[in-house]
py3Dmol code that shows the C-alpha trace and the ligand (Angstrom):
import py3Dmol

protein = """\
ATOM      1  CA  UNK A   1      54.493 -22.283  26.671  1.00  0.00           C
ATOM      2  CA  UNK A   2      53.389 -21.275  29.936  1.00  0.00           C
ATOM      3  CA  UNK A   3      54.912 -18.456  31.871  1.00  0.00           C
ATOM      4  CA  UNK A   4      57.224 -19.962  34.594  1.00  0.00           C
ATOM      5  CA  UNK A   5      57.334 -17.994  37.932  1.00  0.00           C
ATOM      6  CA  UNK A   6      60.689 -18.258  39.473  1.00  0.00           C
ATOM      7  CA  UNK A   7      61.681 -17.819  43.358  1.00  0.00           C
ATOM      8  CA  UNK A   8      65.420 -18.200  43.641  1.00  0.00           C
ATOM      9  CA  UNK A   9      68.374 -19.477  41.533  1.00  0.00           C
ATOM     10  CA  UNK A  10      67.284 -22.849  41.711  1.00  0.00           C
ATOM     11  CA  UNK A  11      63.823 -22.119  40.032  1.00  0.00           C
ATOM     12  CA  UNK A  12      66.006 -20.086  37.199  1.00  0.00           C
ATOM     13  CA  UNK A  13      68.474 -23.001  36.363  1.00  0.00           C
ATOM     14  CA  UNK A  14      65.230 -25.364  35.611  1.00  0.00           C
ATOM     15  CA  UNK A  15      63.411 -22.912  33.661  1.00  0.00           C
ATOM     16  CA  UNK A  16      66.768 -22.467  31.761  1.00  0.00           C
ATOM     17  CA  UNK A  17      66.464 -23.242  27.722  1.00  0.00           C
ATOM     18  CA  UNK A  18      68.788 -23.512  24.849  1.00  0.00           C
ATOM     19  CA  UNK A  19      69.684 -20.219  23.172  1.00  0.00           C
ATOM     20  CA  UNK A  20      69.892 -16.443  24.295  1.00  0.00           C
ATOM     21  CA  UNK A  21      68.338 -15.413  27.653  1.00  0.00           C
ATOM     22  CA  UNK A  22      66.974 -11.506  27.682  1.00  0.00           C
ATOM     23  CA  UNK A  23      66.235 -10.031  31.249  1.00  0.00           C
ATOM     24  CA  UNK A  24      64.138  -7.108  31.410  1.00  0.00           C
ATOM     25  CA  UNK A  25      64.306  -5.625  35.032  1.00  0.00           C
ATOM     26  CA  UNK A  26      61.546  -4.246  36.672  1.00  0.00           C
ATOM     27  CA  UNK A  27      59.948  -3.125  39.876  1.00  0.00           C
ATOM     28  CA  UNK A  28      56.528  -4.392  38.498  1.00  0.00           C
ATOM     29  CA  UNK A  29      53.412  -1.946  38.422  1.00  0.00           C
ATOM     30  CA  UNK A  30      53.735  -2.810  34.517  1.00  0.00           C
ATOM     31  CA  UNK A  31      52.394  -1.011  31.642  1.00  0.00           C
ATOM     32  CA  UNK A  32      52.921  -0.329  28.283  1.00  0.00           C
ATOM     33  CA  UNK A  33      56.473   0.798  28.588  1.00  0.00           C
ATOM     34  CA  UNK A  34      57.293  -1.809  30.424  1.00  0.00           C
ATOM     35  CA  UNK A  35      55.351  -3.920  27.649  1.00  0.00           C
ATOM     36  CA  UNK A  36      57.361  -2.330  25.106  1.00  0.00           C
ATOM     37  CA  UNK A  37      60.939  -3.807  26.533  1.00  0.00           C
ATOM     38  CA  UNK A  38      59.386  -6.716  26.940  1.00  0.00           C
ATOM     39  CA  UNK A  39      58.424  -7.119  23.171  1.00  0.00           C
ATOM     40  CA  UNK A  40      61.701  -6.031  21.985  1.00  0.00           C
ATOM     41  CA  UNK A  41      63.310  -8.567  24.258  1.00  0.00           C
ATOM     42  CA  UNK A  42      61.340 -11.171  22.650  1.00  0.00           C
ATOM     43  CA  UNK A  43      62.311 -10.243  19.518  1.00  0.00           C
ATOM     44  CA  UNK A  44      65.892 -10.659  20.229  1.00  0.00           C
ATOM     45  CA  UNK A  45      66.507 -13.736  22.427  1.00  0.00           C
ATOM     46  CA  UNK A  46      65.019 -17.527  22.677  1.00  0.00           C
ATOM     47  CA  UNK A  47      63.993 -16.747  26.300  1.00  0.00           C
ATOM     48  CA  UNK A  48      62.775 -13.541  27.857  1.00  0.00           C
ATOM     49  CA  UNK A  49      62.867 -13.081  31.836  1.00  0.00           C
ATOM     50  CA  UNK A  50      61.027 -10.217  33.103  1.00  0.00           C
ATOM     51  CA  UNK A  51      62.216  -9.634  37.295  1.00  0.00           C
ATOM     52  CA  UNK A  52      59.809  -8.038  39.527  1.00  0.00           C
ATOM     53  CA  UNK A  53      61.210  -6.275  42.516  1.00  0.00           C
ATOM     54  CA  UNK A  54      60.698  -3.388  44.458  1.00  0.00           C
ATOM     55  CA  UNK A  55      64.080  -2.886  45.125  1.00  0.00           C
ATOM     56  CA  UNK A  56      64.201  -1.424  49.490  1.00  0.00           C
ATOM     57  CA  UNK A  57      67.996  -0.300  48.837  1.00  0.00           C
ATOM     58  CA  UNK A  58      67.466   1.907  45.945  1.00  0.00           C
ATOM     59  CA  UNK A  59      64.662   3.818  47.955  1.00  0.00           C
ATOM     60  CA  UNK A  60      65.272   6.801  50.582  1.00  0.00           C
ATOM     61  CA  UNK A  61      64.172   6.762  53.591  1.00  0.00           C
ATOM     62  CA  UNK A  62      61.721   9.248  53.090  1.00  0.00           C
ATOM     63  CA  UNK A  63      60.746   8.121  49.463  1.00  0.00           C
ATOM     64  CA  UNK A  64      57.917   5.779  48.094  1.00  0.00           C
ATOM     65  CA  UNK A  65      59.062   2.222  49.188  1.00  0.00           C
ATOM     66  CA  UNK A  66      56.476   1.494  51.227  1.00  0.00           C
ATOM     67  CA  UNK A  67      53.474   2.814  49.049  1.00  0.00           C
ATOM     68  CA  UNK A  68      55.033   2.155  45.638  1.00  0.00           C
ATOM     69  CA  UNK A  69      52.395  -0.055  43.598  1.00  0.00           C
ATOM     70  CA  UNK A  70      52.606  -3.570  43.737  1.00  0.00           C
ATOM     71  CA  UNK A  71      50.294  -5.176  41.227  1.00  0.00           C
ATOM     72  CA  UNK A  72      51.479  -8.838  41.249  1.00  0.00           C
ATOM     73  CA  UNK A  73      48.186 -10.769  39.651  1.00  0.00           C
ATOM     74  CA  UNK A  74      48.343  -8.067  36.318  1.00  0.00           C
ATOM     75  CA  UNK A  75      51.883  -7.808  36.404  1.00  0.00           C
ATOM     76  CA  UNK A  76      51.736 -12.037  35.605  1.00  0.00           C
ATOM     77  CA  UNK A  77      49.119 -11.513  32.955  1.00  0.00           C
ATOM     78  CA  UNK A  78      50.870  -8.952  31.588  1.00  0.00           C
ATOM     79  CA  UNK A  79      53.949 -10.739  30.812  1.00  0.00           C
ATOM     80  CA  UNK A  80      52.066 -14.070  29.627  1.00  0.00           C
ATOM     81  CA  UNK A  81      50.586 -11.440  27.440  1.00  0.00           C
ATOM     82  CA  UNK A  82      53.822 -10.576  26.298  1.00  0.00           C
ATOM     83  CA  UNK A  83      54.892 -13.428  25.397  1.00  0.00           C
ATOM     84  CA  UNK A  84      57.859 -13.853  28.511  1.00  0.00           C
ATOM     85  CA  UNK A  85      58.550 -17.152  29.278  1.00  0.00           C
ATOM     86  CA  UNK A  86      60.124 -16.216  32.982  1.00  0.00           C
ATOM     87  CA  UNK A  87      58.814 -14.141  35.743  1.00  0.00           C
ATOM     88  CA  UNK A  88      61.667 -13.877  38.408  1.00  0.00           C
ATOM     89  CA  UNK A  89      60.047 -12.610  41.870  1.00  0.00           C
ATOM     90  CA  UNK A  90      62.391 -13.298  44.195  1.00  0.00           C
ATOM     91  CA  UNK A  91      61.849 -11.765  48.182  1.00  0.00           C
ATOM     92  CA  UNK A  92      63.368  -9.025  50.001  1.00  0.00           C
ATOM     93  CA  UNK A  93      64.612 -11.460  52.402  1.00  0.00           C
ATOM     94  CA  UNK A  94      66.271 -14.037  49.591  1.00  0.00           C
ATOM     95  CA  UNK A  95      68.088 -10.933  47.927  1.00  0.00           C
ATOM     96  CA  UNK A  96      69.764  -9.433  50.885  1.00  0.00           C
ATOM     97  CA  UNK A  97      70.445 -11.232  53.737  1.00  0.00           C
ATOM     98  CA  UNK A  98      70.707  -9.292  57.287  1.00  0.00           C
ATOM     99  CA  UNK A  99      74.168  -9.344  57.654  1.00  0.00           C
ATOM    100  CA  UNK A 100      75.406  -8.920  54.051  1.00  0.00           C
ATOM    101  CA  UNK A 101      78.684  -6.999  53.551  1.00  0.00           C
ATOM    102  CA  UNK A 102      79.447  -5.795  49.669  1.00  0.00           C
ATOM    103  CA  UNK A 103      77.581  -4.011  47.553  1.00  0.00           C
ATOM    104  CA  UNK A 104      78.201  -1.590  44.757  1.00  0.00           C
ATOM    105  CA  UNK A 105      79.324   2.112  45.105  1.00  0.00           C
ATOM    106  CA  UNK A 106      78.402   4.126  41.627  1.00  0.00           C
ATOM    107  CA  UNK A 107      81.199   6.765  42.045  1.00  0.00           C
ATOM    108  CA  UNK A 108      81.025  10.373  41.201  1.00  0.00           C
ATOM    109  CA  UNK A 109      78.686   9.998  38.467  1.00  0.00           C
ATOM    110  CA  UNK A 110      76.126   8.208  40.660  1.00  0.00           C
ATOM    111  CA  UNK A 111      76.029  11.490  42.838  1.00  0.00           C
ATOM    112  CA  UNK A 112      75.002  14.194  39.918  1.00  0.00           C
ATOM    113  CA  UNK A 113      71.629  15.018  38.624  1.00  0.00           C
ATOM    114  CA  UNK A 114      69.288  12.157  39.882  1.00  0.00           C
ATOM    115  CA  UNK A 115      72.128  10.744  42.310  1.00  0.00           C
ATOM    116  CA  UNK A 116      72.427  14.154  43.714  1.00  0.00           C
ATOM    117  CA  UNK A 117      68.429  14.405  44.022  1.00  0.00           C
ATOM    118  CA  UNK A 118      68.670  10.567  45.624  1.00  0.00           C
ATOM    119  CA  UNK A 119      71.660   9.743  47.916  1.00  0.00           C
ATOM    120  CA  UNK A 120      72.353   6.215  47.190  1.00  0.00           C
ATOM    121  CA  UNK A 121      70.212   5.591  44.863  1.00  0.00           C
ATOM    122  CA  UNK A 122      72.173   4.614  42.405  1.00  0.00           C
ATOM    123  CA  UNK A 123      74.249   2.346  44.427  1.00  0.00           C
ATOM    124  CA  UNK A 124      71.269   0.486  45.554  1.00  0.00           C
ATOM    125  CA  UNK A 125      69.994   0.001  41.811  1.00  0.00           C
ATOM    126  CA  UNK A 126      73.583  -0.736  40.733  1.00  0.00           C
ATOM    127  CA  UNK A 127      74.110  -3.692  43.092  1.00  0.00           C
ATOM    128  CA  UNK A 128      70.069  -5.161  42.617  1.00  0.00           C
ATOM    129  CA  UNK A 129      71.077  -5.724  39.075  1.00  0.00           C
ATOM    130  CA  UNK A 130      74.334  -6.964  39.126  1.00  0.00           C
ATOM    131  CA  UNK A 131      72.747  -9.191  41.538  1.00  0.00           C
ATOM    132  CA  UNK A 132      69.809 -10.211  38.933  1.00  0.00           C
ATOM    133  CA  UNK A 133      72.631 -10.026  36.127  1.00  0.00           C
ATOM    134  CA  UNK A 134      74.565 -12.581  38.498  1.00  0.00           C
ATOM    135  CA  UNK A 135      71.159 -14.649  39.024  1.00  0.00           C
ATOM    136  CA  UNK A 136      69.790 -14.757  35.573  1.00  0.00           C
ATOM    137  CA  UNK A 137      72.560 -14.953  34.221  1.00  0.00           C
ATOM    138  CA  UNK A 138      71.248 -12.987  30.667  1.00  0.00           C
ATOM    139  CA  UNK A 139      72.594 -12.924  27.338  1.00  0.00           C
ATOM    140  CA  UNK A 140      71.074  -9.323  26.827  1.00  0.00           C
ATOM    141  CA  UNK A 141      69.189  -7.129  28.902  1.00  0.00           C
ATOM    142  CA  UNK A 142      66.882  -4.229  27.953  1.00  0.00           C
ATOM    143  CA  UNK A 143      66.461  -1.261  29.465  1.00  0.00           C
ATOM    144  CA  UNK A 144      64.209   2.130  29.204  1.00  0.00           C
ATOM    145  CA  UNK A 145      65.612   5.500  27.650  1.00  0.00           C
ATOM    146  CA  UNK A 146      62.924   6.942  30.611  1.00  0.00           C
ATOM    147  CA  UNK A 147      65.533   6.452  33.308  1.00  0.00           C
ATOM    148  CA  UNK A 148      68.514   7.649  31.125  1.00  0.00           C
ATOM    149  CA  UNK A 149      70.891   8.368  33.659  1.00  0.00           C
ATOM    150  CA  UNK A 150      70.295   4.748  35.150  1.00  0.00           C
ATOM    151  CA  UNK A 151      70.758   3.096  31.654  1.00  0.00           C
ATOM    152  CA  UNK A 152      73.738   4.635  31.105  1.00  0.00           C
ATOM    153  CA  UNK A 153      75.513   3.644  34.918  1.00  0.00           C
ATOM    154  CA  UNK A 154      74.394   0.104  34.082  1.00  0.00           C
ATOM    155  CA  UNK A 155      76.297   0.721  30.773  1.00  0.00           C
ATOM    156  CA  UNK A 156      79.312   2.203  32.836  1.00  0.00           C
ATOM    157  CA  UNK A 157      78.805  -0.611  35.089  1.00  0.00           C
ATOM    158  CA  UNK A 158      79.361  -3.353  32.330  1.00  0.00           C
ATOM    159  CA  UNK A 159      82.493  -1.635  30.823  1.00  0.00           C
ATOM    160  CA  UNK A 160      83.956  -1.139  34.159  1.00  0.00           C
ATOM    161  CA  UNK A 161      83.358  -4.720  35.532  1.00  0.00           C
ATOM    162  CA  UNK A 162      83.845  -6.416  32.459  1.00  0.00           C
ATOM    163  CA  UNK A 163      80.437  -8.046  32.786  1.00  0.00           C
ATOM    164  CA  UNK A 164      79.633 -10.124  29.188  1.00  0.00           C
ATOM    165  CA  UNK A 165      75.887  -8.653  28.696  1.00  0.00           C
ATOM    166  CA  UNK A 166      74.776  -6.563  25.703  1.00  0.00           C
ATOM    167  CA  UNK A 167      72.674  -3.824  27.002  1.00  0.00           C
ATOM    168  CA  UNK A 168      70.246  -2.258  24.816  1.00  0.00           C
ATOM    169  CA  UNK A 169      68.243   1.316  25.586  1.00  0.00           C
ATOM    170  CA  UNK A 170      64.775   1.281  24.521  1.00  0.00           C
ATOM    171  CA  UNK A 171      62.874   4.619  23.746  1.00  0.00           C
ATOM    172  CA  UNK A 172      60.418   5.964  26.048  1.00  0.00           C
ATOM    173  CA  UNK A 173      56.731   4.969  25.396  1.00  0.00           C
ATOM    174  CA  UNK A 174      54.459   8.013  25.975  1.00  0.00           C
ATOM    175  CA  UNK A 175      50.625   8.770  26.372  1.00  0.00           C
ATOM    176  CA  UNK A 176      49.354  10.514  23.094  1.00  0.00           C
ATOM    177  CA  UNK A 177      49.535  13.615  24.849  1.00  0.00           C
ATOM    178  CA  UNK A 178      53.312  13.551  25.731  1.00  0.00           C
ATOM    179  CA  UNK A 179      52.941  12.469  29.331  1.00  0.00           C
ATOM    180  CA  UNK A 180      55.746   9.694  29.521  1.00  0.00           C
ATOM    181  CA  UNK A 181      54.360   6.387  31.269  1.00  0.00           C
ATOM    182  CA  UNK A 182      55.503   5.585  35.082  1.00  0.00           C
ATOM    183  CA  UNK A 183      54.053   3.331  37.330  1.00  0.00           C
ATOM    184  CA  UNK A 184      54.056   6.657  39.757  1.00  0.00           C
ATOM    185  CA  UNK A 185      51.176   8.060  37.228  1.00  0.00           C
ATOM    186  CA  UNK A 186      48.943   6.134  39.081  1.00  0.00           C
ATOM    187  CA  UNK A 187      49.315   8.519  41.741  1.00  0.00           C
ATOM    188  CA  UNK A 188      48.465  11.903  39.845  1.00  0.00           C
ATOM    189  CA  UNK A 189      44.973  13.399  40.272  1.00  0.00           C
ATOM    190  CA  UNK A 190      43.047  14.590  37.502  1.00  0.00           C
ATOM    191  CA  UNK A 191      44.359  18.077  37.869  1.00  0.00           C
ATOM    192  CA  UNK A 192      48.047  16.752  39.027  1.00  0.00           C
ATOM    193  CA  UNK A 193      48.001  15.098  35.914  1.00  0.00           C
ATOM    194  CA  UNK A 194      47.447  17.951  33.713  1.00  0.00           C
ATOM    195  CA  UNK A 195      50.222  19.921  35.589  1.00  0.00           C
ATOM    196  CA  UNK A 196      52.623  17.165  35.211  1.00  0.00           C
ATOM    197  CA  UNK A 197      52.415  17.700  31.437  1.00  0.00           C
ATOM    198  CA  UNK A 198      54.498  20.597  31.247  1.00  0.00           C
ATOM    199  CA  UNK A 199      57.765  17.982  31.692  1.00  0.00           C
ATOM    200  CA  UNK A 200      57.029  16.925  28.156  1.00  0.00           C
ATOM    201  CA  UNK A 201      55.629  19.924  26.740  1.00  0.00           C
ATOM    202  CA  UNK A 202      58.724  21.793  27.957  1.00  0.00           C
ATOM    203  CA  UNK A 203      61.629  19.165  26.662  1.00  0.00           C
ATOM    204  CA  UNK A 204      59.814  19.033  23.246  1.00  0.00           C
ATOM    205  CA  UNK A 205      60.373  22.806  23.370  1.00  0.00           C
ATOM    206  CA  UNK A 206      63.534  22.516  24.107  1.00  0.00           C
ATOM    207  CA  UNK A 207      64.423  20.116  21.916  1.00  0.00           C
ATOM    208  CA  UNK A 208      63.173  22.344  18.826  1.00  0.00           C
ATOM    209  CA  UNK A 209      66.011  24.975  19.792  1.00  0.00           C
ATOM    210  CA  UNK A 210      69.488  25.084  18.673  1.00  0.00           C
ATOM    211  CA  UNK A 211      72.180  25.478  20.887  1.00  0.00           C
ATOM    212  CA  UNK A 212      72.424  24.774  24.736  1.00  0.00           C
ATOM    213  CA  UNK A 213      71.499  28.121  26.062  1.00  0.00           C
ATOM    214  CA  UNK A 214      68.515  28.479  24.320  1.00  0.00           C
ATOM    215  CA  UNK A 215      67.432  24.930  24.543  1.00  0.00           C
ATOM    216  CA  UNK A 216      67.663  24.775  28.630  1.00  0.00           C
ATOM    217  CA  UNK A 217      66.058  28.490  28.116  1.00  0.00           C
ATOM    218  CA  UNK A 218      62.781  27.447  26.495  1.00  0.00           C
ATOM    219  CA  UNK A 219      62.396  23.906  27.876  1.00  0.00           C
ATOM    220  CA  UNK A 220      62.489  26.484  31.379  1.00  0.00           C
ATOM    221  CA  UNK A 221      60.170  28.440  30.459  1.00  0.00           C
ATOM    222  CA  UNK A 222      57.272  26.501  30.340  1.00  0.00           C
ATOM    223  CA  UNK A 223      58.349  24.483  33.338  1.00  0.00           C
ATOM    224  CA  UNK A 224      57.936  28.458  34.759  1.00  0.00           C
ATOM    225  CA  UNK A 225      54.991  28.641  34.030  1.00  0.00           C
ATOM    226  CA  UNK A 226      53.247  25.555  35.214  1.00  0.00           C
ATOM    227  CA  UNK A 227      54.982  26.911  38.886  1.00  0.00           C
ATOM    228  CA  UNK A 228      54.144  26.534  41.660  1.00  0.00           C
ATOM    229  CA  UNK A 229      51.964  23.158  41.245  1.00  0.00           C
ATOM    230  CA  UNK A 230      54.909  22.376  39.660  1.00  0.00           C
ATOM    231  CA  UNK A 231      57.965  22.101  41.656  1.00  0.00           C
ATOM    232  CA  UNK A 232      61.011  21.748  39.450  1.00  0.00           C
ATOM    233  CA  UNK A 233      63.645  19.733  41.093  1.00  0.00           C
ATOM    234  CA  UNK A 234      66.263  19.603  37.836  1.00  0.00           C
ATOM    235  CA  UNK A 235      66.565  21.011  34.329  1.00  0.00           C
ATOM    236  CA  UNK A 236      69.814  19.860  32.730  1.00  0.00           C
ATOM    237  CA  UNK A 237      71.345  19.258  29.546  1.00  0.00           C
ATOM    238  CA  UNK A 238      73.897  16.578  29.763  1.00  0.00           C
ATOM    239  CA  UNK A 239      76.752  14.230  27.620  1.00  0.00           C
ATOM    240  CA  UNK A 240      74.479  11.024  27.399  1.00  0.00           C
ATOM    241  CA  UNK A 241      76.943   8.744  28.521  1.00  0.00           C
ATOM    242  CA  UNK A 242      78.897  10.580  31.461  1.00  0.00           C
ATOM    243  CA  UNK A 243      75.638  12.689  32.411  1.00  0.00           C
ATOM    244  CA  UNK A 244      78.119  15.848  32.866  1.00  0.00           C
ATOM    245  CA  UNK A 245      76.518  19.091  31.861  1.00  0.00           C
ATOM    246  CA  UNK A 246      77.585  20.045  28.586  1.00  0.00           C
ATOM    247  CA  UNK A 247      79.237  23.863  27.902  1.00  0.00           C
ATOM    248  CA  UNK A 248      77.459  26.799  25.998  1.00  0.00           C
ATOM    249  CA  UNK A 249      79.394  25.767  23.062  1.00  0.00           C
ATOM    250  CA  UNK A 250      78.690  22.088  23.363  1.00  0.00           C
ATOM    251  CA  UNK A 251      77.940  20.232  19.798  1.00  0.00           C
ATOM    252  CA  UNK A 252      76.466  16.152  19.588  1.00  0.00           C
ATOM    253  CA  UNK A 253      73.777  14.510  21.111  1.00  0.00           C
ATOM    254  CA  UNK A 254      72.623  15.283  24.648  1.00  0.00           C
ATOM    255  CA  UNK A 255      70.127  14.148  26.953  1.00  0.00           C
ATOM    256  CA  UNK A 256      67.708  17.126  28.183  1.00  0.00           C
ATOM    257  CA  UNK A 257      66.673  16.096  31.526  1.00  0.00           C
ATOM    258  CA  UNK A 258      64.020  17.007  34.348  1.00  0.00           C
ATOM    259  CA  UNK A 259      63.055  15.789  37.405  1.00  0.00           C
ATOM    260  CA  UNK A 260      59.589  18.119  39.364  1.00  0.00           C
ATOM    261  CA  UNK A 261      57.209  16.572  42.083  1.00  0.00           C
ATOM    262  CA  UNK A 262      53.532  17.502  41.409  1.00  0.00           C
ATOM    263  CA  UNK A 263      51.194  17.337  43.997  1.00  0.00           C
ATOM    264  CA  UNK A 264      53.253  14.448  46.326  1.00  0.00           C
ATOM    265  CA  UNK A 265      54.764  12.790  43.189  1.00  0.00           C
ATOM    266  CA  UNK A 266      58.273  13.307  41.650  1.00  0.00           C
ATOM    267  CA  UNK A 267      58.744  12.986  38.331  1.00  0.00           C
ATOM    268  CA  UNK A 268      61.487  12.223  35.726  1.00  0.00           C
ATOM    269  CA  UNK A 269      61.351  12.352  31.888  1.00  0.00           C
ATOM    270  CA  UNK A 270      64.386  13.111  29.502  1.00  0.00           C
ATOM    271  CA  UNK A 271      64.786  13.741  25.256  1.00  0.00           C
ATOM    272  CA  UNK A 272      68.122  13.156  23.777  1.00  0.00           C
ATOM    273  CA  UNK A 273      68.257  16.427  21.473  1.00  0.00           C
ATOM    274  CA  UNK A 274      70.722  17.466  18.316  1.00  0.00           C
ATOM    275  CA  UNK A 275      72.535  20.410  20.117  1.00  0.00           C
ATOM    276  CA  UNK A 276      74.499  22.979  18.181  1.00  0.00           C
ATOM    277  CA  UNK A 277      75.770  21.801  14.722  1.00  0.00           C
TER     278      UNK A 277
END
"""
ligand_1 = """\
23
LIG
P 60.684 0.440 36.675
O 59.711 -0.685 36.832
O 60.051 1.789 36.749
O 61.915 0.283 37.524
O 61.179 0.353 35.187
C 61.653 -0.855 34.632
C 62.194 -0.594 33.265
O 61.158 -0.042 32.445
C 63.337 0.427 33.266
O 64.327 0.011 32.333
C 62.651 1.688 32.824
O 63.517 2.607 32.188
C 61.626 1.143 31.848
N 60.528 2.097 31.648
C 59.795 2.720 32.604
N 58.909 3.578 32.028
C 59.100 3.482 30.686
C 58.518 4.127 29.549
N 57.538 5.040 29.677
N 58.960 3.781 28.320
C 59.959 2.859 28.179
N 60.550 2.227 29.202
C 60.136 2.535 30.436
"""
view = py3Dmol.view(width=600, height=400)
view.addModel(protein, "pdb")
view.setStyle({"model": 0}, {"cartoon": {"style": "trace"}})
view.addModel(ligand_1, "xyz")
view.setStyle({"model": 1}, {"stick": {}})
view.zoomTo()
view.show()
C-alpha cells in the first residue's frame, strides 16, 4: 500500500483501517533508530503511523528549534521504506492555536535531571503527545530507551491520566563504535565526533562496576578525561521509573544517565545497569 501523508484529524480518520493502530512519534531527521521503532511497530499492529514534528514548545528559547534538521523528502522515503502506512505532519499553526489555554504540567519529576537541564521541556513534550495520542488515536505507541527519562513521563503520564495506550520502550540503536544515533549527530565535526564518544565509552564502564559508587565513579572518569571538549552537563544513576537518584546502598535496575555538549551540541545517552546484588 502506499504511504498516506496526513495533515489534520480529518486526513487520519480516512486513512483509518481495521485492527491495531501503532504511533511512533517523532521530530523527523530519521535514521536508523528511528527505523528501528518503526519496524517493531510494524510488527505489532495492522497500521503503523509515524508523526513528524518539530515540536516549538518542547524547545528553549535559546535551544535548537530553529536549526534542528528538517529532512522532510528522506524522512517520507524512509518510512515507505519501513513499511508505515501513515505519515502524520501536521503544522505548527494546526497544533497550537494562538490563543490556546491548557496544556500539560509534568510535576516534580519533569524538573530533575533533563527537566532541570530544560525548563519546560517536559511539559511541552508531555502535552505534543497527548495531543498526537488524542489525534491518532493509537492502540500502542513505541518509544526509544535513548530518551529514558521522556519514556518513562509518557509512562507516568498514561497511569496518571488513565489514557488506554500500551507503551512499549525500545532499546537504543548505536553506531558500531558505541556512539548512540541522534538526529543532532549531524551536527558533530569529525573531531567533535570522536570526543562525543566518551558518553558511551564511559556508561559501558560504568555499567561493568558493581555498586552505585563505583559505577557513577568510573563512568566519571572517562567523561574526565575527554574534558574540556567535553562539557559534562549530568552524570546520574537513577530508579528507571521515578528518575530519583538511587542511594549508595541501592540494589535493582537503574538507568545510568549523561547529558555533555561537545563543540555547540548537547548530548544525551543512558544504560540501564544491574546495580548492587
Ligand atoms: P526524536 O525524533 O529524536 O524526537 O525521537 C523520536 C523517537 O525516536 C523517540 O522515542 C526517541 O527515543 C527515539 N530514538 C531516538 N534516537 C534513538 C536511538 N538511537 N535508538 C532508538 N530510538 C531512538
Amino acid at each position: 500500500m502506499d504511504l498516506i501523508v496526513a495533515r489534520d484529524r480529518a486526513d487520519l480518520r480516512k486513512a483509518r483501517g481495521d485492527g491495531p493502530v501503532a504511533l511512533v512519534p517523532t521530530m523527523g531527521a530519521l535514521h536508523e533508530g528511528h527505523r528501528s521503532l518503526i519496524r517493531d511497530a510494524r510488527a505489532r499492529a495492522a497500521q503503523v503511523v509515524v508523526s513528524i514534528f518539530v515540536n516549538p514548545l518542547q524547545f528553549g528559547p535559546h535551544e535548537d528549534f530553529s536549526r534542528y534538521p528538517r529532512t522532510f523528502d528522506a524522512d517520507l522515503a524512509v518510512c515507505a521504506a519501513e513499511g508505515a502506512d501513515v505519515v502524520f505532519a501536521p503544522s505548527a499553526e494546526d497544533m497550537y492555536a494562538p490563543d490556546r489555554q491548557v496544556s500539560l504540567r509534568s510535576g516534580e519529576m519533569g524538573r530533575i535531571v533533563e527537566g532541570a537541564a530544560r525548563p519546560g521541556h517536559f511539559d511541552g513534550m508531555l502535552t505534543v503527545v497527548l495531543k498526537l495520542f488524542n489525534l491518532v488515536q493509537p492502540d500502542l505507541a513505541v518509544f526509544g530507551q535513548k530518551d529514558a527519562q521522556q519514556l518513562a513521563m509518557i509512562r507516568r503520564m498514561v497511569a496518571d491520566l488513565d489514557l488506554d495506550i500500551e507503551i512499549i520502550g525500545a532499546p537504543t540503536v548505536r553506531e558500531p563504535d558505541g556512539l548512540a544515533l541522534s538526529s543532532r549527530n549531524r551536527y558533530l565535526s569529525a573531531a567533535d565526533r570522536q570526543v562525543a564518544l566518551a558518553l558511551s565509552r564511559a556508561l559501558a564502564a560504568g555499567a561493568a562496576q558493581g555498586a552505585a559508587p563505583k559505577i557513577l565513579g568510573a563512568a566519571r572518569s572517562v567523561l574526565d578525561a575527554a574534558a574540556p571538549a567535553l562539557d559534562l552537563d549530568y552524570l546520574v544513576l537513577v530508579d528507571p521509573s521515578t528518575f530519583a537518584e538511587v542511594g549508595e546502598s541501592y540494589s535493582g535496575a537503574a538507568v545510568l544517565a549523561v547529558a555533555a555538549r561537545v563543540g555547540a551540541t548537547r548530548l544525551i545517552d543512558n544504560v540501564v545497569v544491574s546495580v548492587g546484588g
